[in-house]
N, CA, C and O atoms as CSV, one atom per row, in Angstrom:
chain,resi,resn,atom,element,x,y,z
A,1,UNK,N,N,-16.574,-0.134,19.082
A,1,UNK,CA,C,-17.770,-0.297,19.893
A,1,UNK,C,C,-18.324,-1.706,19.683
A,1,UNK,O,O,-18.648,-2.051,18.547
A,2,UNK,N,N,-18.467,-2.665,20.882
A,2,UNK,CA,C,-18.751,-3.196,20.657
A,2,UNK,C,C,-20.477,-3.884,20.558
A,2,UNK,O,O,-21.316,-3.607,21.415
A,3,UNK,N,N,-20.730,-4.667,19.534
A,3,UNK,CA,C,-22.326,-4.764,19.209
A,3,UNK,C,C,-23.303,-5.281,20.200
A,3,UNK,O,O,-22.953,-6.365,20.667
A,4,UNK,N,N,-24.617,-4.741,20.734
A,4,UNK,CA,C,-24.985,-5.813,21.612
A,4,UNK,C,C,-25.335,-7.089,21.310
A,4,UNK,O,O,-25.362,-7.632,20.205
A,5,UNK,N,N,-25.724,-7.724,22.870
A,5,UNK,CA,C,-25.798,-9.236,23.057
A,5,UNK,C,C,-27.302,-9.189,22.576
A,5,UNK,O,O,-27.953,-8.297,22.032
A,6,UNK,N,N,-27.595,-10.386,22.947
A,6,UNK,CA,C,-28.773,-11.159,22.876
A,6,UNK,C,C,-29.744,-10.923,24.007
A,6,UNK,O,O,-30.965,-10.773,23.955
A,7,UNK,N,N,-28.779,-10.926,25.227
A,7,UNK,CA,C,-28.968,-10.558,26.325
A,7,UNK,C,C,-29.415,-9.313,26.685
A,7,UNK,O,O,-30.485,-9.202,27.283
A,8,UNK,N,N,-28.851,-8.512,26.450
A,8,UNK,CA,C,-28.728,-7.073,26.394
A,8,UNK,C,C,-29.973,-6.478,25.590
A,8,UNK,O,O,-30.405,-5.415,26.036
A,9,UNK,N,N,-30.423,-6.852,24.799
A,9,UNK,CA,C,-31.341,-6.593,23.533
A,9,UNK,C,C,-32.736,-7.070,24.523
A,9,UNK,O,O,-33.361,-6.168,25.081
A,10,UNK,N,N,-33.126,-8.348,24.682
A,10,UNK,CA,C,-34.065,-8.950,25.779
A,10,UNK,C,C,-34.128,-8.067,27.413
A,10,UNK,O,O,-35.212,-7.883,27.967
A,11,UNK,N,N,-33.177,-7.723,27.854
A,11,UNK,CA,C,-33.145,-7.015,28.825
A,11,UNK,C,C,-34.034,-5.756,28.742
A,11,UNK,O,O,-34.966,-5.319,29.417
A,12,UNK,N,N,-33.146,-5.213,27.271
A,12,UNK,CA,C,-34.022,-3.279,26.766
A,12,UNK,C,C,-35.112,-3.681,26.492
A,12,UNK,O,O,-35.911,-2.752,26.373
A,13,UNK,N,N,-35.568,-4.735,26.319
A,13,UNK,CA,C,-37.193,-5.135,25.695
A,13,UNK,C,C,-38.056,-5.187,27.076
A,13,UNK,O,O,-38.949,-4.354,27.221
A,14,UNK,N,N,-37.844,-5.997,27.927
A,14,UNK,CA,C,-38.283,-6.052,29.387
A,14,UNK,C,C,-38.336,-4.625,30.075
A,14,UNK,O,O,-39.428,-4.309,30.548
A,15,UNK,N,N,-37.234,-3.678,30.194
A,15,UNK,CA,C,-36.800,-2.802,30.709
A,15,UNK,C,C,-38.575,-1.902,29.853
A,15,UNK,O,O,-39.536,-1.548,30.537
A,16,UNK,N,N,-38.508,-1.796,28.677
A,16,UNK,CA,C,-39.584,-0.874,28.090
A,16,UNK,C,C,-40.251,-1.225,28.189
A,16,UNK,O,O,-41.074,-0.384,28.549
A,17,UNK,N,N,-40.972,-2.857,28.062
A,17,UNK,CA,C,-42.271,-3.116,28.641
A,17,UNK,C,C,-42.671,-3.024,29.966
A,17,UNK,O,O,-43.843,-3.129,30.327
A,18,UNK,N,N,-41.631,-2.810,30.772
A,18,UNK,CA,C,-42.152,-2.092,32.498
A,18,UNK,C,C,-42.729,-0.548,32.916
A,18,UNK,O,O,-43.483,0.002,33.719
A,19,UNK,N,N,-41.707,-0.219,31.640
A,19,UNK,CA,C,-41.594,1.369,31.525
A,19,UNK,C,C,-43.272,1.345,30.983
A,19,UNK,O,O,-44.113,1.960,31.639
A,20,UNK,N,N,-43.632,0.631,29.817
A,20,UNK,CA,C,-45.121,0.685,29.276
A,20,UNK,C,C,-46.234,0.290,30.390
A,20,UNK,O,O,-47.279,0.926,30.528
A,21,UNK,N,N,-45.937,-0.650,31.036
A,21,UNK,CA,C,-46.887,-0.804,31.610
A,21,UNK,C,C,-47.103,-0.002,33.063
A,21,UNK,O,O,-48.191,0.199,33.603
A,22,UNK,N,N,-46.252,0.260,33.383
A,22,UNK,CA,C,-46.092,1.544,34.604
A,22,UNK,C,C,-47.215,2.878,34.401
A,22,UNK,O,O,-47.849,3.453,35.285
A,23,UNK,N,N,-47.211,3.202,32.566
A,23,UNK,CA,C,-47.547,3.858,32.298
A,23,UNK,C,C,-49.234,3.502,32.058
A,23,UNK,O,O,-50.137,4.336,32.127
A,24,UNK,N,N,-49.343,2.494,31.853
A,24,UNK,CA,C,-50.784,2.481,31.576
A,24,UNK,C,C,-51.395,1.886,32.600
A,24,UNK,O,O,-52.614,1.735,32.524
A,25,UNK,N,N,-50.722,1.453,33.699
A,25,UNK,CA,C,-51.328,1.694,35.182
A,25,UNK,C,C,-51.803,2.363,35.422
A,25,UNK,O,O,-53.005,2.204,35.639
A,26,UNK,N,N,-50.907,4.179,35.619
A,26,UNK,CA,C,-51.134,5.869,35.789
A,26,UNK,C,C,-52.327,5.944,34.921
A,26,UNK,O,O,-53.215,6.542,35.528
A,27,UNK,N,N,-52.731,5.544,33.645
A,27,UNK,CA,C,-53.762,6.410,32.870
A,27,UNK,C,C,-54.555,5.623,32.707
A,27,UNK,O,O,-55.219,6.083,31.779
A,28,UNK,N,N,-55.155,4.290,33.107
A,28,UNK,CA,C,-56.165,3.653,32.875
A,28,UNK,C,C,-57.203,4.107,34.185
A,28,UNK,O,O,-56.875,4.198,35.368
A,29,UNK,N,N,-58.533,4.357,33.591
A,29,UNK,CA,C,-59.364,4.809,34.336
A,29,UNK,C,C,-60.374,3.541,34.975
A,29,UNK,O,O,-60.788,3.473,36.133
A,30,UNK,N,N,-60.550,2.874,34.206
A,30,UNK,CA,C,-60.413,1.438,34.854
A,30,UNK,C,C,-59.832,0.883,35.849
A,30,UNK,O,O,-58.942,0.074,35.586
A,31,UNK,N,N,-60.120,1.118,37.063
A,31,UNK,CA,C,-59.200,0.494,38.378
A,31,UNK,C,C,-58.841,-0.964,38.373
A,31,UNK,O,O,-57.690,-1.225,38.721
A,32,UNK,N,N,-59.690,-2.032,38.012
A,32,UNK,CA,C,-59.791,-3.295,37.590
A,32,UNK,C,C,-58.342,-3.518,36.560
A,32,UNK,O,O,-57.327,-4.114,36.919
A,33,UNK,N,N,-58.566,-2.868,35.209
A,33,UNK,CA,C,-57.108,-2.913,34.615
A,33,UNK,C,C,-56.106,-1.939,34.548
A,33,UNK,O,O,-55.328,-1.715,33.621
A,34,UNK,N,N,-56.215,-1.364,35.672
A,34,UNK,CA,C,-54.913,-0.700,36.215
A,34,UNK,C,C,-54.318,-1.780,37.118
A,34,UNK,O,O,-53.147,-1.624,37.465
A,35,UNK,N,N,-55.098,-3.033,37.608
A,35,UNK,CA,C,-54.476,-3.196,38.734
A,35,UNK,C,C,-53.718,-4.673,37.852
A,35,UNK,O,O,-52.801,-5.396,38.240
A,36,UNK,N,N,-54.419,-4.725,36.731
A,36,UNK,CA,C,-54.104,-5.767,35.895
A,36,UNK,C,C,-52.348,-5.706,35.439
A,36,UNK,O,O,-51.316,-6.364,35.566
A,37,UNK,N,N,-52.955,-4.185,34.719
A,37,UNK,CA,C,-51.416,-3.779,34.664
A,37,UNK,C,C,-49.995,-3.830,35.645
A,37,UNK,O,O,-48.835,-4.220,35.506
A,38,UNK,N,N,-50.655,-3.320,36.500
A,38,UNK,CA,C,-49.966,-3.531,37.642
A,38,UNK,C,C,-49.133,-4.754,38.479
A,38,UNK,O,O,-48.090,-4.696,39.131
A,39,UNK,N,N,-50.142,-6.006,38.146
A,39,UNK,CA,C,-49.573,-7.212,37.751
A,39,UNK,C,C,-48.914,-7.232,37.002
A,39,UNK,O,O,-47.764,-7.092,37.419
A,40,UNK,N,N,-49.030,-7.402,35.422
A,40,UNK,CA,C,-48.111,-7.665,34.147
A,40,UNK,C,C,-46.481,-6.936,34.903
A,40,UNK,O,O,-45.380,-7.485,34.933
A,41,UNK,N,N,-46.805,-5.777,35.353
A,41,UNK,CA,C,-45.768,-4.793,35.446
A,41,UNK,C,C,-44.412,-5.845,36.377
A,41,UNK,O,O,-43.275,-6.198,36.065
A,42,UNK,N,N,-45.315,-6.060,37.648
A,42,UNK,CA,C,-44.709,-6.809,38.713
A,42,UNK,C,C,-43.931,-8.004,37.984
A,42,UNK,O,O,-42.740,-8.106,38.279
A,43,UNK,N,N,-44.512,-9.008,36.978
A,43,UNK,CA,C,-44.165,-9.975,36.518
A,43,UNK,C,C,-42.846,-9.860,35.616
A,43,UNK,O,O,-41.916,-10.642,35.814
A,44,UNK,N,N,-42.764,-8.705,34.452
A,44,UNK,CA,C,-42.089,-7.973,33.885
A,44,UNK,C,C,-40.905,-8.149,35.159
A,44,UNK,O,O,-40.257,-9.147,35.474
A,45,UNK,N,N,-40.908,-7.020,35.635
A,45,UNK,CA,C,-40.040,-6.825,36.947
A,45,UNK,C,C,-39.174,-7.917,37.483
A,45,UNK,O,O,-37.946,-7.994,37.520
A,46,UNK,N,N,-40.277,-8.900,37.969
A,46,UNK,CA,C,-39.416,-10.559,38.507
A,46,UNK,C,C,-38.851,-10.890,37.193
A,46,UNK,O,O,-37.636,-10.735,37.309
A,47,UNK,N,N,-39.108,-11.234,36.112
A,47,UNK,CA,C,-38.142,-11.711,35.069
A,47,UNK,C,C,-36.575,-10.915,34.781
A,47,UNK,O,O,-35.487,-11.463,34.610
A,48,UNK,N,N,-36.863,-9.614,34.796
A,48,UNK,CA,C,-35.486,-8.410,35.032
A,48,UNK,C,C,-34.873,-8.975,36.166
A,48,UNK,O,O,-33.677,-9.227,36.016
A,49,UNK,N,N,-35.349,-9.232,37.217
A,49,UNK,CA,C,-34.275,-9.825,38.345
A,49,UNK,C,C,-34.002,-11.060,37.649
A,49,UNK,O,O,-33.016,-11.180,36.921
A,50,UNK,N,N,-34.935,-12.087,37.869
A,50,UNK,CA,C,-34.242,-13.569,37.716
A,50,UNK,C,C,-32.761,-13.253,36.172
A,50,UNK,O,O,-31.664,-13.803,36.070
A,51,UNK,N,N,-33.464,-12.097,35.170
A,51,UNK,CA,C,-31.793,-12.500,34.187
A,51,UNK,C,C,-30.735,-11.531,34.726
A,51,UNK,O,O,-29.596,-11.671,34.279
A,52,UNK,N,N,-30.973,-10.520,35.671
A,52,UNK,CA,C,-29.552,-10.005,36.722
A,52,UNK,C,C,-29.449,-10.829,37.692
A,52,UNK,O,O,-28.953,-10.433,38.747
A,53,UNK,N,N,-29.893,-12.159,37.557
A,53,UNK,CA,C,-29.103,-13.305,38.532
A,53,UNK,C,C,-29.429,-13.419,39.655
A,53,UNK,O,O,-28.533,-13.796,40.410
A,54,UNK,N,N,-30.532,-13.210,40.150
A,54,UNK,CA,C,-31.102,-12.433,41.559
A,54,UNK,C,C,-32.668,-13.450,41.479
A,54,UNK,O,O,-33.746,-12.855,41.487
A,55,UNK,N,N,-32.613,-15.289,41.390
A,55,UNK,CA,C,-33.872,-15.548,41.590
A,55,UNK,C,C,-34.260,-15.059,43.020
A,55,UNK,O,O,-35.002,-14.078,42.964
A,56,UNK,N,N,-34.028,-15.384,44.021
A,56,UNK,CA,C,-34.729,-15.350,45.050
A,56,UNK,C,C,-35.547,-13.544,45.227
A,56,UNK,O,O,-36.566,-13.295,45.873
A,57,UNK,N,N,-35.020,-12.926,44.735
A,57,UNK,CA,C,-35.754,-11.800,44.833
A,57,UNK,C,C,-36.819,-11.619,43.172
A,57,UNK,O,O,-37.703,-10.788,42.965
A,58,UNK,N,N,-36.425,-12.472,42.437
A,58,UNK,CA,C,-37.593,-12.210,41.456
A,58,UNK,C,C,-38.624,-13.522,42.120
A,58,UNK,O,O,-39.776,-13.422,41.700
A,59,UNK,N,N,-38.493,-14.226,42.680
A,59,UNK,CA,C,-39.772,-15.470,43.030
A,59,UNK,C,C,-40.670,-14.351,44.465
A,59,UNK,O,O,-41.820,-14.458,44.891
A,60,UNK,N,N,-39.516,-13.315,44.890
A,60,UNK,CA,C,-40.248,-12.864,45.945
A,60,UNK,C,C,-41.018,-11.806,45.779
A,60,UNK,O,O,-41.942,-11.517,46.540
A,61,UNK,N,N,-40.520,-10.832,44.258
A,61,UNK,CA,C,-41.618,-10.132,43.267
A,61,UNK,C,C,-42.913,-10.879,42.856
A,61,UNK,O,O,-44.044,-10.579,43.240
A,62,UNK,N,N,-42.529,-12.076,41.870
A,62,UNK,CA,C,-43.639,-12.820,41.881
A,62,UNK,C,C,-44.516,-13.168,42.782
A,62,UNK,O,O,-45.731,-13.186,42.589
A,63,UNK,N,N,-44.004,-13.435,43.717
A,63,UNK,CA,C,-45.258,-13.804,44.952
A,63,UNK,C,C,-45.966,-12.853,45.495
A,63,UNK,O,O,-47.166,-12.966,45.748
A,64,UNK,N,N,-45.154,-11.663,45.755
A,64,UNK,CA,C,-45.801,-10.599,46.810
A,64,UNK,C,C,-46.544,-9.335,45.253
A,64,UNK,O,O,-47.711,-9.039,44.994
A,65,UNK,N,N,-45.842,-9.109,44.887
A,65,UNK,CA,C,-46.180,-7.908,43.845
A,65,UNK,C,C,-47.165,-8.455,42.865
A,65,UNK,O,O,-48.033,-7.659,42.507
A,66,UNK,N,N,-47.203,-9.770,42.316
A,66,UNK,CA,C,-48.019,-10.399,41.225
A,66,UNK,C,C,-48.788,-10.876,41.809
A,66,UNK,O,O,-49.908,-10.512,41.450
A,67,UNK,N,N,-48.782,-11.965,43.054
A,67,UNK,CA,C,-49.934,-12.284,43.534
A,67,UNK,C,C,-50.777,-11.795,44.515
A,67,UNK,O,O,-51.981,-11.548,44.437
A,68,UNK,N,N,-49.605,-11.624,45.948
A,68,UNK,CA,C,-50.723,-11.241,46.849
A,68,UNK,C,C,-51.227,-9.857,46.796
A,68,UNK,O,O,-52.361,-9.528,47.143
A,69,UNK,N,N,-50.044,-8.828,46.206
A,69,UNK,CA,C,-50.780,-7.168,46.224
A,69,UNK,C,C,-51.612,-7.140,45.384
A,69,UNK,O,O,-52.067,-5.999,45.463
A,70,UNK,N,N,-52.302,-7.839,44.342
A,70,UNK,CA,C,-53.176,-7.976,43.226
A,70,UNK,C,C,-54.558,-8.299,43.596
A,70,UNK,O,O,-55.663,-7.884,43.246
A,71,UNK,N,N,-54.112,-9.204,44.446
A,71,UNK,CA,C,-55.181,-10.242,44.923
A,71,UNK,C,C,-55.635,-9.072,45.532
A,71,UNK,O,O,-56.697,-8.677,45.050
A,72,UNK,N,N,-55.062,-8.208,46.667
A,72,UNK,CA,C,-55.335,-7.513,47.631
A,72,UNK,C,C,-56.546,-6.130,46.781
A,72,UNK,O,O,-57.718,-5.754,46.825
A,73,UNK,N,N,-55.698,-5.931,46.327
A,73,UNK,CA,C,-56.120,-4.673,45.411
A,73,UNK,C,C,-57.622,-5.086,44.255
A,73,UNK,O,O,-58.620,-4.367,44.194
A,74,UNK,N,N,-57.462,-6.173,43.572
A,74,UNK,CA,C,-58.541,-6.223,42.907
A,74,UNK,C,C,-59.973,-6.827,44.127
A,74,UNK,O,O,-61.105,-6.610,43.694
A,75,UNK,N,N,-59.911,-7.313,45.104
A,75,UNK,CA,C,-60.696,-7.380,46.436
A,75,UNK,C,C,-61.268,-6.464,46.789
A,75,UNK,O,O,-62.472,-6.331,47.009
A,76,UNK,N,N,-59.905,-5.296,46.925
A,76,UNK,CA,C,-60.379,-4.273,47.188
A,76,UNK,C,C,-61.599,-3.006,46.182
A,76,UNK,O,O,-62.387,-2.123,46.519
A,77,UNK,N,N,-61.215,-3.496,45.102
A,77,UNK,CA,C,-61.607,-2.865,43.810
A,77,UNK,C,C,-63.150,-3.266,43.974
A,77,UNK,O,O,-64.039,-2.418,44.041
A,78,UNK,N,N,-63.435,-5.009,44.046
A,78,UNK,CA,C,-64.816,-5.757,44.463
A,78,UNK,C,C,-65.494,-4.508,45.335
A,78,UNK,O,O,-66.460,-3.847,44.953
A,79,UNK,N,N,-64.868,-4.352,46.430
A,79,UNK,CA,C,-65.922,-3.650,47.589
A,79,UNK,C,C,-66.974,-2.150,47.046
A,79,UNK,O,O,-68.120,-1.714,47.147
A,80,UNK,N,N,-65.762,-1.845,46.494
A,80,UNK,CA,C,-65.815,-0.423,46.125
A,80,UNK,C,C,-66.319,-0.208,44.249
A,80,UNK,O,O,-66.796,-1.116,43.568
A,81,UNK,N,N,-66.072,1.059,43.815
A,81,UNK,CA,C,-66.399,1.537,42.774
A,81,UNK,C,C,-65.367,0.885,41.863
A,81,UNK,O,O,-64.203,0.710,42.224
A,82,UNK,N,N,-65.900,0.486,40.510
A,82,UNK,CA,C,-64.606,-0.174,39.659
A,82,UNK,C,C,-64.299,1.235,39.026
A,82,UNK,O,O,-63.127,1.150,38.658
A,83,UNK,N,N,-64.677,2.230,38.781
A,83,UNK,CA,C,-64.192,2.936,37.520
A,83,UNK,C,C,-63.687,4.435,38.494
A,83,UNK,O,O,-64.097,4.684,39.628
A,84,UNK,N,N,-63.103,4.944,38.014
A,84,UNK,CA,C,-62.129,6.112,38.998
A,84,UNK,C,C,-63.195,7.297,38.719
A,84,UNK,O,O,-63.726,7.551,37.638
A,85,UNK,N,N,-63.368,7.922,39.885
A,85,UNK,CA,C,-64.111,9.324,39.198
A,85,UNK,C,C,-63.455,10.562,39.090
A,85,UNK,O,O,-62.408,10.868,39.661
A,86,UNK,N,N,-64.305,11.449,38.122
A,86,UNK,CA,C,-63.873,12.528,37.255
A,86,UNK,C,C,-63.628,13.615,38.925
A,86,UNK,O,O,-64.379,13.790,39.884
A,87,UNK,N,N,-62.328,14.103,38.632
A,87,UNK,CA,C,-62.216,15.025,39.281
A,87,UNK,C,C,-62.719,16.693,39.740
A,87,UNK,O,O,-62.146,17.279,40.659
């Protein structure tokens, strides 16, 4: 069997910090840093593409998922209530 890379090791690290932050998107009651998360997440994400060799689709994560749906969403967050209510 052979041992992993360097590569491979950085990849599972990225791979779980998406998986983490996915997750604390879902449970932050905070809409403001859910949407924060939600960024980090996106950014996470574009770096997983750009090292499977795929810039043009991680610059197009970065742009659309990190900036403009963020932008969109924390705007939206402005109008409205920041904190989620109890069901």
């Amino acid at each position: 069997m052979n041992p992993l890379t360097i590569d491979q090791i950085i990849q599972f690290g990225v791979l779980l910090s998406v998986l983490l932050t996915a997750y604390l998107t879902i449970r932050f009651r905070d809409l403001l840093a859910a949407a924060l998360a939600s960024a980090a997440m996106s950014l996470l994400l574009s770096l997983e593409f750009y090292m499977l060799h795929a810039p043009d689709v991680a610059i197009a994560e970065a742009a659309v998922g990190a900036g403009v749906v963020t932008a969109l969403v924390v705007y939206g967050i402005a109008k409205t209530e920041r904190w989620e209510g109890r069901a």
